[in-house]
C-alpha positions as CSV (number, residue, x, y, z in Angstrom):
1,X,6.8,74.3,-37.8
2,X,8.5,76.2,-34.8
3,X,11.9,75.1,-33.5
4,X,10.2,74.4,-30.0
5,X,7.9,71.9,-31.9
6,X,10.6,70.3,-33.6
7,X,12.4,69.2,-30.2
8,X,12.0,65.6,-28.9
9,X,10.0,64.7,-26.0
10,X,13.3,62.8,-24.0
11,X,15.8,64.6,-23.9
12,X,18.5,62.9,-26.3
13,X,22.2,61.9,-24.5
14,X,25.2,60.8,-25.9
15,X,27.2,58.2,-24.0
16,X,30.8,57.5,-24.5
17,X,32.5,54.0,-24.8
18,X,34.0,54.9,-21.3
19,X,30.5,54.9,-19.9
20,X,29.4,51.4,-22.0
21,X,33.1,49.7,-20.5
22,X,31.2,49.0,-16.7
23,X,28.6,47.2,-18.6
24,X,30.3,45.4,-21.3
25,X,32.8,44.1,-18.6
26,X,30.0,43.1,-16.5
27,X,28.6,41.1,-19.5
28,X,31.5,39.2,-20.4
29,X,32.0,38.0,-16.7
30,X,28.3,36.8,-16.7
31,X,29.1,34.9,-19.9
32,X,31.8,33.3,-18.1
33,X,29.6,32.1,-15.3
34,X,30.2,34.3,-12.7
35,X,27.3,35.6,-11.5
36,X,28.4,37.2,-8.7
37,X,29.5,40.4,-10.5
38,X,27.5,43.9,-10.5
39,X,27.5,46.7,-13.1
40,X,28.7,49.0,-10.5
41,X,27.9,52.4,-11.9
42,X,26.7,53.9,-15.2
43,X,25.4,57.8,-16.0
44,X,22.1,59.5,-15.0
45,X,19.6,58.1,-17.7
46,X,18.9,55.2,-19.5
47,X,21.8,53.4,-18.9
48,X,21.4,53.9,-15.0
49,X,17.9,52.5,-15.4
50,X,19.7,49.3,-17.8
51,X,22.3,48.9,-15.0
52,X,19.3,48.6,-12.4
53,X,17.6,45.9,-14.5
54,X,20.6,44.3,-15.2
55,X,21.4,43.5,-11.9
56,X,17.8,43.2,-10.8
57,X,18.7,39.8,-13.3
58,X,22.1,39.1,-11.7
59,X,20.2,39.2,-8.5
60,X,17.8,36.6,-9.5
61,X,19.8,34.5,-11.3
62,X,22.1,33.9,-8.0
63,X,19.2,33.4,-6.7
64,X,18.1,30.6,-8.4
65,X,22.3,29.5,-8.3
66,X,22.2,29.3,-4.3
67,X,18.7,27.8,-4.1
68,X,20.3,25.2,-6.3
69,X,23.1,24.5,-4.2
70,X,21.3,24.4,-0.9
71,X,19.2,21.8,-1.8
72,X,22.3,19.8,-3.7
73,X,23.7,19.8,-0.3
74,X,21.0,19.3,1.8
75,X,19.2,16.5,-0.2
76,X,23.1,14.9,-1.7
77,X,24.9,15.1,1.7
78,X,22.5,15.5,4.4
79,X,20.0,13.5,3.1
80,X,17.0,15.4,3.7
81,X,14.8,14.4,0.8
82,X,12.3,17.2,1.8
83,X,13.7,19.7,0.7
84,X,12.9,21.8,-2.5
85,X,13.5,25.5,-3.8
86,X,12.4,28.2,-2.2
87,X,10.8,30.5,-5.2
88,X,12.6,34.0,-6.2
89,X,11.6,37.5,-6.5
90,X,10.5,36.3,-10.3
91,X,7.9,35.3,-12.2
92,X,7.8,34.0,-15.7
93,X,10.6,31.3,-16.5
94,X,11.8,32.4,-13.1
95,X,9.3,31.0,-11.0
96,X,8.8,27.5,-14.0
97,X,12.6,27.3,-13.4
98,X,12.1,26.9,-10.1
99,X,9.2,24.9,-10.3
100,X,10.9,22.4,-12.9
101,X,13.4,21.7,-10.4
102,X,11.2,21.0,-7.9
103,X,8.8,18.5,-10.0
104,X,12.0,16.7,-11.3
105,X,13.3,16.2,-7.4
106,X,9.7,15.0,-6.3
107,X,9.9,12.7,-9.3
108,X,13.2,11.4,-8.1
109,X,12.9,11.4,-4.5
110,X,9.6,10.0,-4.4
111,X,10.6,6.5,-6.0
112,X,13.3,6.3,-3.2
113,X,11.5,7.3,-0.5
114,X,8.9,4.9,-1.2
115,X,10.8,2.1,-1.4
116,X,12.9,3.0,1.5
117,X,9.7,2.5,3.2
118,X,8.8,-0.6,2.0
119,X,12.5,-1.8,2.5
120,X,12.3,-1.0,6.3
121,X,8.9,-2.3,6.6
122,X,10.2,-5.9,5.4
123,X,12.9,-5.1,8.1
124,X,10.8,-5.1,10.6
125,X,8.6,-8.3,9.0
126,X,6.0,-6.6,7.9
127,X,5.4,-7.7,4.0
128,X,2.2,-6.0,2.9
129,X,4.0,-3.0,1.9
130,X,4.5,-2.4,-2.1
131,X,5.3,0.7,-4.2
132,X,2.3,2.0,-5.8
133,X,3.3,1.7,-9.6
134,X,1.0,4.8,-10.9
135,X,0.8,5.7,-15.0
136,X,3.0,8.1,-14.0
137,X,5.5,5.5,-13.5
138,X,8.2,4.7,-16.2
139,X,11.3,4.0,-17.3
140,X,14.0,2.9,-14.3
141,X,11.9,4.8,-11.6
142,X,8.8,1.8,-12.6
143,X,11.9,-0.8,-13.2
144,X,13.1,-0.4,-9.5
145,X,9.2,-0.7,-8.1
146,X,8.7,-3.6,-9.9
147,X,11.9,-5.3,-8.7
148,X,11.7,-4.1,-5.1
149,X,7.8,-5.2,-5.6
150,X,9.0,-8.6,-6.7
151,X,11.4,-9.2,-4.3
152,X,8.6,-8.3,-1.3
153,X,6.6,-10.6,-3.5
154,X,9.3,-14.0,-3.2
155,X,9.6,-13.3,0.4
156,X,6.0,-13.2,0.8
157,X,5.5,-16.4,-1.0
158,X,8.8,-18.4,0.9
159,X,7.6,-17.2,4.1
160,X,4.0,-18.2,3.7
161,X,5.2,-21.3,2.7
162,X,7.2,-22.1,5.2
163,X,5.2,-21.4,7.7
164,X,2.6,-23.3,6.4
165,X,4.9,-26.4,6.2
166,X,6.1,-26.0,9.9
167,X,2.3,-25.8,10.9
168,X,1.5,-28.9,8.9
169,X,4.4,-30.9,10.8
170,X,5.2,-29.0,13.8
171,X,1.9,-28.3,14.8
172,X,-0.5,-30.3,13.4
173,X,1.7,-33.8,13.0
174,X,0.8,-34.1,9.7
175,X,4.0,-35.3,7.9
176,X,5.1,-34.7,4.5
177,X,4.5,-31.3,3.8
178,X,5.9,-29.5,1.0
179,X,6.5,-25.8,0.2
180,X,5.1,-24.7,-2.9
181,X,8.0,-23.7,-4.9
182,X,5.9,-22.4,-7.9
183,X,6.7,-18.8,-8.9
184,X,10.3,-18.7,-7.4
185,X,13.5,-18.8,-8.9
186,X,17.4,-18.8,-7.8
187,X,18.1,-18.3,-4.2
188,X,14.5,-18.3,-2.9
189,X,14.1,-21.6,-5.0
190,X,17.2,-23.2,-3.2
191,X,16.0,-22.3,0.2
192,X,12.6,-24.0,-0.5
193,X,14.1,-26.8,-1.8
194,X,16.0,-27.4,1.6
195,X,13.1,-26.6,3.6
196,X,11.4,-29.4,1.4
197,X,14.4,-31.9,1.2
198,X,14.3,-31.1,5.7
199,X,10.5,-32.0,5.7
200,X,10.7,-35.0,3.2
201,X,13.7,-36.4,5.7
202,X,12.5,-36.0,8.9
203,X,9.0,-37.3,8.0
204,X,10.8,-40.3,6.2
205,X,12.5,-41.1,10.1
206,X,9.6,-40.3,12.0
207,X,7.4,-42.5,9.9
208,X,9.8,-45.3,9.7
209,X,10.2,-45.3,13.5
210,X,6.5,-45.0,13.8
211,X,6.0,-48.4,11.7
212,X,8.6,-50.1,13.6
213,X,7.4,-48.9,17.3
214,X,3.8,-49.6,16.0
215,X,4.8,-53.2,14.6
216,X,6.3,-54.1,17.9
217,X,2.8,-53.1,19.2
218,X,1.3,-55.9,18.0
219,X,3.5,-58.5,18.8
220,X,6.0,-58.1,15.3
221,X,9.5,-58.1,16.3
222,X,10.9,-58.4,13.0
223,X,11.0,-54.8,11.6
224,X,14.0,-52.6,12.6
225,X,14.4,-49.2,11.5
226,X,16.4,-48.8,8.2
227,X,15.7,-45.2,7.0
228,X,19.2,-43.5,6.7
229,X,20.0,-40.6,9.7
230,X,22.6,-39.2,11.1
231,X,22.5,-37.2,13.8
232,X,20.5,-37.8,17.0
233,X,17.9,-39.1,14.9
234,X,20.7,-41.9,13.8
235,X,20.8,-42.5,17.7
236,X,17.6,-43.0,17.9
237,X,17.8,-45.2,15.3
238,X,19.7,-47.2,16.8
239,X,18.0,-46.7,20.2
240,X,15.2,-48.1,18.6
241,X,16.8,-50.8,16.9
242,X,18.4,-52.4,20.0
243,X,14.8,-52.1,21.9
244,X,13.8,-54.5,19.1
245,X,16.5,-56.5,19.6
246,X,16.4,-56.7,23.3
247,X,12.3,-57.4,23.0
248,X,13.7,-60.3,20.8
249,X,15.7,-62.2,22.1
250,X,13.6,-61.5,25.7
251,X,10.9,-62.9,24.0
252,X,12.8,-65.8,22.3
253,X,14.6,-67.5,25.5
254,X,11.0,-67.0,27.6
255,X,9.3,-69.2,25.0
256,X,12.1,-71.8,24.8
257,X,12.2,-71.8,28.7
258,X,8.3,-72.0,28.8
259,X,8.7,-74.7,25.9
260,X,11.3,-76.8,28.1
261,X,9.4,-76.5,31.3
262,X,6.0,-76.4,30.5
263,X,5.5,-78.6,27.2
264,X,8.9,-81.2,27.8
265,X,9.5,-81.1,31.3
266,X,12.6,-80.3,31.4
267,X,13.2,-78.6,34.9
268,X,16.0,-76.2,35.5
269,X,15.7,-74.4,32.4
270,X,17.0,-71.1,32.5
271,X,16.8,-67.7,30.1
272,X,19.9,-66.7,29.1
273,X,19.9,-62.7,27.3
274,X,23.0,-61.2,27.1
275,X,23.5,-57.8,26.9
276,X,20.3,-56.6,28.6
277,X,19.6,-54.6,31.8
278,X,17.6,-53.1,34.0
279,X,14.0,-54.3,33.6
280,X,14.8,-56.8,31.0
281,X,17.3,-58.4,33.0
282,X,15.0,-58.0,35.9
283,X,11.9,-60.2,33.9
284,X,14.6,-62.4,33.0
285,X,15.9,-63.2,36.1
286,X,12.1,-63.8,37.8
287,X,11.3,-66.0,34.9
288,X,14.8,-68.1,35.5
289,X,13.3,-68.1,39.6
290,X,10.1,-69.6,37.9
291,X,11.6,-72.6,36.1
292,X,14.1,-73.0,39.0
């Protein structure tokens, strides 16, 4: 064997611990989170090509860091849900890194945005609008669809109800109508309930009224209205009742003039109503000119 044959291929260098220092101090301040730091020089050879690489990895690494703080801010403080990393000069676990991010932000954003929608949409009255719960769905991301879900679902319910109720008796005079209050439960329950206790009241009135008005119809001037109001339908009420009363004792002194004139001849009788005007007092006073 020849001494030229005996030579390596690369030629073999010997580096000094002044030449390792840039990169051992470079090292220790990426250990300490600071990523911001370069190997700044290093000798011709292999440790100028390891200080390349290394901060070929610095460089991507910040990277990632910045990416991750721009969409912190923009996302956190501006509120722009849209926004995702932007991938590096990586591939590898660089570019799954990024994606990972990205995937766990969709999986987070998503939830909100959707039912940010469907909150607005039952802002504006619209309440057809629910969160699609997919598989994919679980945990407190599937626990907040199903409560928003619900919720869309009471409102839904109260408000069909309701509406069907003021059809029934606004609309279509049919009294008595009653909200269905199966399926609801604390504060959507209560407001039923009034809407029902409201119906059940003002039907009782109206109806009460309505027997009374009818009875004097036909001649029967014995009913008065005694369904408790308050209210304007209490003076009503009492409208009401003084008509009858009125009608009554019209009615009463006629007959007992008629009865004096007509059946016992007793001339001169005369009607006497206190307490009534305008027509009443007017048909009073023609049938006292009658039996005058």
């Amino acid at each position: 064997m020849t001494t030229a044959d005996a030579m390596p291929d690369v030629e073999e260098r010997r580096y000094s611990e002044s030449d390792l220092q840039p990169i051992l101090q470079t090292l220790i301040t990426w250990r300490d989170g600071d990523f911001r730091r370069r190997v700044p020089h290093a000798p011709p050879g292999i440790l100028s090509e390891i200080r390349l690489l290394l901060n070929e990895v610095a460089d991507r690494r910040e990277h990632l860091a910045n990416e991750l703080h721009r969409v912190r801010r923009e996302v956190v403080r501006e509120g722009r849900f849209g926004e995702r990393l932007t991938p590096g000069p990586g591939v590898g676990s660089w570019t799954e890194s990024v994606d990972s991010v990205n995937a766990l932000i969709d999986a987070l954003v998503g939830p909100v945005t959707g039912a940010a929608d469907v909150i607005d949409a039952v802002a504006k009255g619209d309440l057809s609008r629910r969160i699609d719960l997919d598989r994919g769905s679980r945990g407190e991301v599937r626990r907040l669809g199903k409560a928003i879900n619900g919720m869309v679902d009471q409102l839904s319910l109260f408000t069909s109800e309701v509406t069907r109720v003021a059809r029934e008796v606004g609309t279509e005079g049919r009294l008595g109508g009653r909200a269905n209050v199966r399926g609801m439960s604390g504060s959507w329950r209560d407001l039923t309930e009034a809407v029902n206790t409201m119906s059940s009241r003002v039907s009782a009135q109206v109806r009460d009224i309505a027997a009374v008005t009818t009875a004097v119809a036909k001649g029967d001037l014995s009913r008065k209205v005694t369904v408790d109001a308050v209210g304007e339908m209490f003076e009503l009420k009492n409208t009401v009742n003084t008509m009858v009363d009125q009608l009554s004792a019209f009615a009463e002194e006629v007959t007992r003039v008629a009865r004096e004139v007509g059946t016992e001849g007793q001339l001169g009788g005369q009607a006497q109503v206190r307490g009534v005007s305008g027509v009443w007092k007017d048909l009073t006073d023609n049938v006292n000119v009658m039996a005058g």
